[in-house]
TORMAR-491144 format. One record per atom (N, C-alpha, C, O): residue in three letters; atom name; x, y, z. Coordinates in steps of 0.05 Angstrom, whole numbers, plus 5000, padded with zeros to 4 digits. Example, Ala and Ser with C-alpha at 12.3 -4.5 7.8 and 13.67 -1.06 7.14 Angstrom:
- ALA | N | 5264 | 4886 | 5156
- ALA | CA | 5246 | 4910 | 5156
- ALA | C | 5264 | 4934 | 5156
- ALA | O | 5285 | 4934 | 5169
- SER | N | 5257 | 4955 | 5142
- SER | CA | 5273 | 4979 | 5143
- SER | C | 5258 | 5001 | 5157
- SER | O | 5268 | 5023 | 5161
This chain:
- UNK | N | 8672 | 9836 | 6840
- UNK | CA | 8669 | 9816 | 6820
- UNK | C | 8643 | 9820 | 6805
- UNK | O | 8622 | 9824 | 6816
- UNK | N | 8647 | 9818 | 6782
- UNK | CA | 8628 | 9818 | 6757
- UNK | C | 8601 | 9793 | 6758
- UNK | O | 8607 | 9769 | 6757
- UNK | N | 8575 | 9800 | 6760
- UNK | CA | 8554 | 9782 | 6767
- UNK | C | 8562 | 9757 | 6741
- UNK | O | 8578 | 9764 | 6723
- UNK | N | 8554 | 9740 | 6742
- UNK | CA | 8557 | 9728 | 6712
- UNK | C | 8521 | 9728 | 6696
- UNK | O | 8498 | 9734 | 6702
- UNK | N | 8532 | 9720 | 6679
- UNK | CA | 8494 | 9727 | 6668
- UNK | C | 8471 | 9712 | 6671
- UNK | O | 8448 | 9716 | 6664
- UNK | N | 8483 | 9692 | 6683
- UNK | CA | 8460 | 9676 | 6693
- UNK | C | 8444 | 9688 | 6722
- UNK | O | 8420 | 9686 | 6727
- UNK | N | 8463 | 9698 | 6738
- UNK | CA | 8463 | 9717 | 6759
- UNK | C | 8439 | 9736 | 6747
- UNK | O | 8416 | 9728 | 6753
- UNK | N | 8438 | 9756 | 6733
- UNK | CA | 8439 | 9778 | 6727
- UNK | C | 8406 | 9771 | 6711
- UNK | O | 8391 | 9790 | 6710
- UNK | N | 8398 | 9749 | 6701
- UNK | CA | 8379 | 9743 | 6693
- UNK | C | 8363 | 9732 | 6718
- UNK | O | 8341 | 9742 | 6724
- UNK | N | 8370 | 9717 | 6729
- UNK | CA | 8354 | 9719 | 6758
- UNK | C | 8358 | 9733 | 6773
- UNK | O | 8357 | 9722 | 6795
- UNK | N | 8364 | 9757 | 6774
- UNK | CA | 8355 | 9780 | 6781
- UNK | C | 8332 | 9795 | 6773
- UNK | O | 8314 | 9802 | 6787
- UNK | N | 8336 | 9798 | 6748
- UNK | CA | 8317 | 9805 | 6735
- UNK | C | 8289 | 9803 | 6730
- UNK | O | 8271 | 9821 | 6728
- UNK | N | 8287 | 9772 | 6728
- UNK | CA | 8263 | 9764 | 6728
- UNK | C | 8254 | 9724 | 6728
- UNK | O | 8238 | 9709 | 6740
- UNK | N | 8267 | 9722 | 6717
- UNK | CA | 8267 | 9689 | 6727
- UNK | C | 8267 | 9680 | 6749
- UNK | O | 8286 | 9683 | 6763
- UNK | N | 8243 | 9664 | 6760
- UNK | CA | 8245 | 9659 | 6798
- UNK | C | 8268 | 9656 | 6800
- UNK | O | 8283 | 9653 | 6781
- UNK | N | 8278 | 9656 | 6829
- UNK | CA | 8305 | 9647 | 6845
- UNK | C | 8309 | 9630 | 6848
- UNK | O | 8332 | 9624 | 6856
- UNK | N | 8279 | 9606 | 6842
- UNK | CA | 8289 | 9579 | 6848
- UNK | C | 8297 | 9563 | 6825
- UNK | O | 8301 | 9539 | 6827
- UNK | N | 8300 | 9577 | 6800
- UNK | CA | 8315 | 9573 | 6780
- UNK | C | 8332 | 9579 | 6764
- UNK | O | 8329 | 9597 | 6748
- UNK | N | 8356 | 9561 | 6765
- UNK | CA | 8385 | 9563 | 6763
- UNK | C | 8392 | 9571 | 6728
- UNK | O | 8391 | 9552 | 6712
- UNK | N | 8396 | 9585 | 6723
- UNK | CA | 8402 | 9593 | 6693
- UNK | C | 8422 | 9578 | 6686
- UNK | O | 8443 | 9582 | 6699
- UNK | N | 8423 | 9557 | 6667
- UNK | CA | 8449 | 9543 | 6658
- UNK | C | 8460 | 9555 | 6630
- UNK | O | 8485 | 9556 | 6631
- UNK | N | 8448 | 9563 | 6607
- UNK | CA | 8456 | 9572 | 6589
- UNK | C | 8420 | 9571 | 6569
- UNK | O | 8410 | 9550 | 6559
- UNK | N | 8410 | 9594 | 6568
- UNK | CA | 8385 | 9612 | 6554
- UNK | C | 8396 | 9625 | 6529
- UNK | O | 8414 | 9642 | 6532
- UNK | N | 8388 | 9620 | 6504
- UNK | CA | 8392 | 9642 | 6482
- UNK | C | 8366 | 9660 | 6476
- UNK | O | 8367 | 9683 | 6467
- UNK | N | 8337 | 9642 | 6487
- UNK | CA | 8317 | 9659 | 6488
- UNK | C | 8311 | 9684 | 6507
- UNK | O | 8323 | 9690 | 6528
- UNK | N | 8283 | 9702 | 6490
- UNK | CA | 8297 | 9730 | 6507
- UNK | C | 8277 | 9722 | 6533
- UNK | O | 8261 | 9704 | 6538
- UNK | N | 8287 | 9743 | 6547
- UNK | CA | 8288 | 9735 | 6584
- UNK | C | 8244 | 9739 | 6585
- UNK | O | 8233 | 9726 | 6603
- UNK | N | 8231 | 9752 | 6572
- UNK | CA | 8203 | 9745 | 6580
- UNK | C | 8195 | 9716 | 6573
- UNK | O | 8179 | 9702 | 6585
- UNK | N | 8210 | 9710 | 6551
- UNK | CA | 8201 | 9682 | 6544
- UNK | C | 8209 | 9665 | 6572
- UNK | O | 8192 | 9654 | 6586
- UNK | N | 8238 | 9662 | 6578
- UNK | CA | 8252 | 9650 | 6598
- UNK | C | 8237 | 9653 | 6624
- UNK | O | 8234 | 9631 | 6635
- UNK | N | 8228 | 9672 | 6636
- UNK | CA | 8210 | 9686 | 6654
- UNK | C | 8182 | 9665 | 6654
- UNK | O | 8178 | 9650 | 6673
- UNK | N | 8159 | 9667 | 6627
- UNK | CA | 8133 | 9656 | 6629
- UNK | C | 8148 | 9617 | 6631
- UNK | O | 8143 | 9601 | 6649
- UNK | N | 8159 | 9614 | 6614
- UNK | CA | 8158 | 9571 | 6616
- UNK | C | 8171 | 9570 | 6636
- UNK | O | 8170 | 9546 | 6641
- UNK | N | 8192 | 9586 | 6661
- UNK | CA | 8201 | 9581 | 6673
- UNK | C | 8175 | 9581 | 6711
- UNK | O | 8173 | 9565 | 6729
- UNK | N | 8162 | 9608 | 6704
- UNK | CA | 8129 | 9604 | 6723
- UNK | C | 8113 | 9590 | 6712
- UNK | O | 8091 | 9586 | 6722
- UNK | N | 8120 | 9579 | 6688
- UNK | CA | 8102 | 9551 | 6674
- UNK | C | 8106 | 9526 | 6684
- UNK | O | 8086 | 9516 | 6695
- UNK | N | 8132 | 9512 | 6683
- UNK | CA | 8144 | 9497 | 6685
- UNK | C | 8145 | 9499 | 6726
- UNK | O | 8137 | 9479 | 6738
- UNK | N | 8153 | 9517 | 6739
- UNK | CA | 8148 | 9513 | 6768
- UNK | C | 8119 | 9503 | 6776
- UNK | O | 8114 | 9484 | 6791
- UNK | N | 8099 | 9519 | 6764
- UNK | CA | 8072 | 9506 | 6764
- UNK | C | 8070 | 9477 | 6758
- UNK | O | 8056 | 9465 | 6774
- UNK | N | 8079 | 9465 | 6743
- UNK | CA | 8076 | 9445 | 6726
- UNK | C | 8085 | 9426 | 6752
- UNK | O | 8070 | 9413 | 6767
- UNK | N | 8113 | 9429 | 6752
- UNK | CA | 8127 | 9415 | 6787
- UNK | C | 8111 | 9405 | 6805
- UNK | O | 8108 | 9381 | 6812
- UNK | N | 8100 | 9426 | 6812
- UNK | CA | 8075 | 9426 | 6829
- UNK | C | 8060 | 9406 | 6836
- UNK | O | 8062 | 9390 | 6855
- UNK | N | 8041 | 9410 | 6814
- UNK | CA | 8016 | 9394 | 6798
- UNK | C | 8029 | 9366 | 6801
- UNK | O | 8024 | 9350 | 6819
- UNK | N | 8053 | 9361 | 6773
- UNK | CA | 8060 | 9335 | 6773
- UNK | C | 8086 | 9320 | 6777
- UNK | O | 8092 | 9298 | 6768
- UNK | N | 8101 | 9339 | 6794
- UNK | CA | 8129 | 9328 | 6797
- UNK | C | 8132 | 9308 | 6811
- UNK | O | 8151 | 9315 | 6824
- UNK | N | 8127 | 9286 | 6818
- UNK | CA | 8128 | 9260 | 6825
- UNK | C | 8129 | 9241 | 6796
- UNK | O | 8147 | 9225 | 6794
- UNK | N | 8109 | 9243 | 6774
- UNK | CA | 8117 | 9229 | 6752
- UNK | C | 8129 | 9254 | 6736
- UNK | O | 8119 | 9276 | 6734
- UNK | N | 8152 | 9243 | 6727
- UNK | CA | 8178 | 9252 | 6714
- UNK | C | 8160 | 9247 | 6676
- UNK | O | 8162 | 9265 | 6660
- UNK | N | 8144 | 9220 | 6669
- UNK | CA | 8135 | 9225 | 6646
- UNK | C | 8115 | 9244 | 6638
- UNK | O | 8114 | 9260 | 6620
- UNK | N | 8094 | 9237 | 6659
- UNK | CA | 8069 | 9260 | 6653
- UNK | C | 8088 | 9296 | 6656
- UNK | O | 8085 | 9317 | 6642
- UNK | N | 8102 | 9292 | 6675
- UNK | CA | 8115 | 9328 | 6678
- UNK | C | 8128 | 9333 | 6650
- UNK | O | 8123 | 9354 | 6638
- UNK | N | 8146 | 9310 | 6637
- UNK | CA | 8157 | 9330 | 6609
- UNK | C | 8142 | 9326 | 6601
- UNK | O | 8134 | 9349 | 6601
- UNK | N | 8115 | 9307 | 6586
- UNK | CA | 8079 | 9319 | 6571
- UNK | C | 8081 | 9340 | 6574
- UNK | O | 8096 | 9351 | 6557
- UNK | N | 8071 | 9353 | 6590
- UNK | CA | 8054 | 9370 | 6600
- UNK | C | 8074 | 9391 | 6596
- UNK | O | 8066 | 9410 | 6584
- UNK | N | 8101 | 9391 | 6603
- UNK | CA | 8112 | 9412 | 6585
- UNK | C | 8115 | 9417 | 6569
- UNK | O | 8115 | 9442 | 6566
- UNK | N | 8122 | 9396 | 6541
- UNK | CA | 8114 | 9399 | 6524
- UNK | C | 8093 | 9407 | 6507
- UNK | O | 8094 | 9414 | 6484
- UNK | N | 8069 | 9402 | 6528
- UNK | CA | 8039 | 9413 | 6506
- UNK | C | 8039 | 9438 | 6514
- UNK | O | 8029 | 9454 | 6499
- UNK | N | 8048 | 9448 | 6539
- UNK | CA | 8040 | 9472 | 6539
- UNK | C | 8061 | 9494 | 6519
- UNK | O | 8053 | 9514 | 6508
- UNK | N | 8082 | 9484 | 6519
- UNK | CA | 8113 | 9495 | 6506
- UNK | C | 8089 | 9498 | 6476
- UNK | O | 8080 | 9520 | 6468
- UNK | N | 8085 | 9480 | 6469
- UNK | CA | 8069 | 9475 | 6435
- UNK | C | 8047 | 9489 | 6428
- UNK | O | 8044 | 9501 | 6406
- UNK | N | 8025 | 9488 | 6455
- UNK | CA | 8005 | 9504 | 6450
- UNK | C | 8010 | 9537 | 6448
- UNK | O | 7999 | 9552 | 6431
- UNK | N | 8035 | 9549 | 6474
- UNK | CA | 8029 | 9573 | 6473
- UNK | C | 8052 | 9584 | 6445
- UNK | O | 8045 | 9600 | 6428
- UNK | N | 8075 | 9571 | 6447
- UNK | CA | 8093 | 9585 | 6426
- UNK | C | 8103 | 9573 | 6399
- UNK | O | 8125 | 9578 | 6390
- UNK | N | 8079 | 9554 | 6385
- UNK | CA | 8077 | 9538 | 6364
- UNK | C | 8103 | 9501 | 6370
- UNK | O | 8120 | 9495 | 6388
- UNK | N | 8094 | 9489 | 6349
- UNK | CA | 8098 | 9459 | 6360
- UNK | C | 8128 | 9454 | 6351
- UNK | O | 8143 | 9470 | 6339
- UNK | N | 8132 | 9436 | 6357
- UNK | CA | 8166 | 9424 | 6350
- UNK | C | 8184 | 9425 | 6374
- UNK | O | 8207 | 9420 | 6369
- UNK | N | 8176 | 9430 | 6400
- UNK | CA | 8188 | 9434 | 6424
- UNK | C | 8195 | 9407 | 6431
- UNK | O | 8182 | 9386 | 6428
- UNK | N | 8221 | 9410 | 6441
- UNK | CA | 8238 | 9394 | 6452
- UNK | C | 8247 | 9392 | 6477
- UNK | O | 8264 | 9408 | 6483
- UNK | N | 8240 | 9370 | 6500
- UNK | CA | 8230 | 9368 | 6532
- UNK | C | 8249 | 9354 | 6538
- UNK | O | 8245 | 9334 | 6523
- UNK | N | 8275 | 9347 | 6555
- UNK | CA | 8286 | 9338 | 6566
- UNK | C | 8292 | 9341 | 6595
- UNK | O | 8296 | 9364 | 6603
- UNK | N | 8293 | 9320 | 6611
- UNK | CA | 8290 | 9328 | 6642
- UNK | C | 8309 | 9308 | 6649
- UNK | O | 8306 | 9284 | 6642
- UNK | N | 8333 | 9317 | 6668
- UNK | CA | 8359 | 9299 | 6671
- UNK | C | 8357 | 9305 | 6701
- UNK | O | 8348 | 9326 | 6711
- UNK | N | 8368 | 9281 | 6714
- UNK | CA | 8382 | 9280 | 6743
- UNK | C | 8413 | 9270 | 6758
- UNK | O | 8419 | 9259 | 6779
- UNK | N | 8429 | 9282 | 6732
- UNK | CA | 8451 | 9282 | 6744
- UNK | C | 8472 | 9297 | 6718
- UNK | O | 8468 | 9319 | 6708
- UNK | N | 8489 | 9281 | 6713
- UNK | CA | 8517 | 9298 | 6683
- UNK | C | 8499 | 9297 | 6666
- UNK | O | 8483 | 9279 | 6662
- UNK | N | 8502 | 9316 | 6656
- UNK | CA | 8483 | 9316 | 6623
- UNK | C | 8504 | 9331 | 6601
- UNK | O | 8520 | 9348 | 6609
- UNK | N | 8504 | 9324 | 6582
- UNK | CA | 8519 | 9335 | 6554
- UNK | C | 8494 | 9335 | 6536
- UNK | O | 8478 | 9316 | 6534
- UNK | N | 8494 | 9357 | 6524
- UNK | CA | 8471 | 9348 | 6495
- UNK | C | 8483 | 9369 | 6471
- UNK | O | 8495 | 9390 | 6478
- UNK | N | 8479 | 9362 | 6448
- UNK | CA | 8492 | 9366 | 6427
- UNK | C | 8468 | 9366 | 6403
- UNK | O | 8459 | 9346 | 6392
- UNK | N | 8460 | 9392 | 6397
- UNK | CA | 8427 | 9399 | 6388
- UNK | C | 8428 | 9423 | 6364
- UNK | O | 8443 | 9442 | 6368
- UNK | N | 8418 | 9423 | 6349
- UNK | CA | 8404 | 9443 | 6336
- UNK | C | 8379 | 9449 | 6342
- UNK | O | 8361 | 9434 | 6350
- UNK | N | 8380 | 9481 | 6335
- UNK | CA | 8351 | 9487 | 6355
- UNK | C | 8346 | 9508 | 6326
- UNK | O | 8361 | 9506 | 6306
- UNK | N | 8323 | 9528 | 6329
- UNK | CA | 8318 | 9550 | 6319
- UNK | C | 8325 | 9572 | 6335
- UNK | O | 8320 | 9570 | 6359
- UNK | N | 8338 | 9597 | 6324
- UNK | CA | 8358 | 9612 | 6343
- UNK | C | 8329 | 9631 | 6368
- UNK | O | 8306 | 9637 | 6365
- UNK | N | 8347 | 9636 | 6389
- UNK | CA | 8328 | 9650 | 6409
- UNK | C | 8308 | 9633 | 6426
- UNK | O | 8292 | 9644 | 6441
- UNK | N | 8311 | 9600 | 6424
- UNK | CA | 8295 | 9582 | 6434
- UNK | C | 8301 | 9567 | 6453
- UNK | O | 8286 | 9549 | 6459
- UNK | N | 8328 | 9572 | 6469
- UNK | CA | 8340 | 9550 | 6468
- UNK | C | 8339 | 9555 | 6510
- UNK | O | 8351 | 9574 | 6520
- UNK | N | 8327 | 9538 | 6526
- UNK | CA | 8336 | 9545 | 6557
- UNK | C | 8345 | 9525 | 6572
- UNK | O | 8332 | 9506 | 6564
- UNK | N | 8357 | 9519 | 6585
- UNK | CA | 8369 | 9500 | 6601
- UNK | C | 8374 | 9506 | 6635
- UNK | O | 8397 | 9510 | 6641
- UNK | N | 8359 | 9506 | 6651
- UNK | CA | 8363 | 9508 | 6678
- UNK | C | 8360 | 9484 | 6694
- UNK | O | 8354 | 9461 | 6686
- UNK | N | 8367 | 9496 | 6722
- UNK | CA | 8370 | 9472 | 6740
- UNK | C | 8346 | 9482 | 6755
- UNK | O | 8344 | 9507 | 6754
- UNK | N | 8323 | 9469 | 6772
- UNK | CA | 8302 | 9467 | 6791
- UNK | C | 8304 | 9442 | 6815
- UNK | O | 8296 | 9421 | 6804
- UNK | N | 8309 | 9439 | 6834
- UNK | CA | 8307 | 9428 | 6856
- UNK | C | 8336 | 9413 | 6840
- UNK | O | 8355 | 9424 | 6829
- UNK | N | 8329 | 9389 | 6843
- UNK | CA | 8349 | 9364 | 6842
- UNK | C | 8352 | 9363 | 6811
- UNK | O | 8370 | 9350 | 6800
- UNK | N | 8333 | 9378 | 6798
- UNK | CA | 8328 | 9372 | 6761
- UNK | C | 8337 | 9388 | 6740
- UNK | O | 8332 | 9412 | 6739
- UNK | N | 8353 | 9373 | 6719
- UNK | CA | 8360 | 9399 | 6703
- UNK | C | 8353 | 9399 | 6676
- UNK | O | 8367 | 9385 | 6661
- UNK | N | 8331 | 9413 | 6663
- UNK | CA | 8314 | 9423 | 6640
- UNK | C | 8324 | 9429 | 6620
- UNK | O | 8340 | 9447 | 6624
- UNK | N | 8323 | 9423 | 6601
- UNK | CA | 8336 | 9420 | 6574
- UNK | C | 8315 | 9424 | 6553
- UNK | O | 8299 | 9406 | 6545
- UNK | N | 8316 | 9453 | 6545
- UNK | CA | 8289 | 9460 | 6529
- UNK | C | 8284 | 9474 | 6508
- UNK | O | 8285 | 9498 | 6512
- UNK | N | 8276 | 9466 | 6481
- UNK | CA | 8289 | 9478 | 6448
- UNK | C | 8273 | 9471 | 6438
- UNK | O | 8262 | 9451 | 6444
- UNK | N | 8266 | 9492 | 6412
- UNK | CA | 8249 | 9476 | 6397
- UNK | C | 8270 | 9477 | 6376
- UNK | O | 8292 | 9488 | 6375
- UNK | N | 8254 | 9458 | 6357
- UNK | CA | 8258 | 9453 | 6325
- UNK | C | 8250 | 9459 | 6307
- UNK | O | 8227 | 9464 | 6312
- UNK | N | 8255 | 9464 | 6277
- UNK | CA | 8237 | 9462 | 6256
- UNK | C | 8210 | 9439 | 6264
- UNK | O | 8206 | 9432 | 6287
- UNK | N | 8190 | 9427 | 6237
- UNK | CA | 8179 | 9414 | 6243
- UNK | C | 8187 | 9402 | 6220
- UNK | O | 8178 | 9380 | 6214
């Protein structure tokens, strides 16, 4: 059986403890906010507000502003325009990350 590509990208390089749900950005990008964002957990994963901040400023500071932070705990649907190559969505522990930027 054929890996699927979410497989195949954590392989590659995205920790293991993060579940690829559907990425259009290329995999170093996916790779740094994803050891960004585990860091971040870390630090502040008990508040759910300060953790999407803090992803967001860092999302803004390192790869310009208009970033878009969503953090869900259970069915999620979202229905978005992004700028192409921006776009990541994984699952981490119990949490699933929803992450794009925009024009400004």
């Amino acid at each position: 059986m054929q890996p699927t590509t979410a497989q195949l990208i954590s392989q590659r390089g995205v920790r293991k403890e993060i579940h690829v749900i559907m990425a259009t950005m290329p995999l170093n990008m996916q790779t740094d906010i994803g050891n960004a964002i585990f860091g971040l957990v870390t630090e502040h994963g008990k508040n759910k507000e300060q953790l999407t901040d803090r992803i967001k400023r860092y999302l803004d500071r390192i790869y310009g502003r208009a970033w878009q932070v969503v953090l869900g705990d259970g069915s999620n649907w979202v229905g978005f325009t992004h700028i192409p190559e921006t776009a990541f969505f994984f699952q981490l522990d119990s949490y699933v990350y929803l992450i794009w930027k925009t024009r400004e």
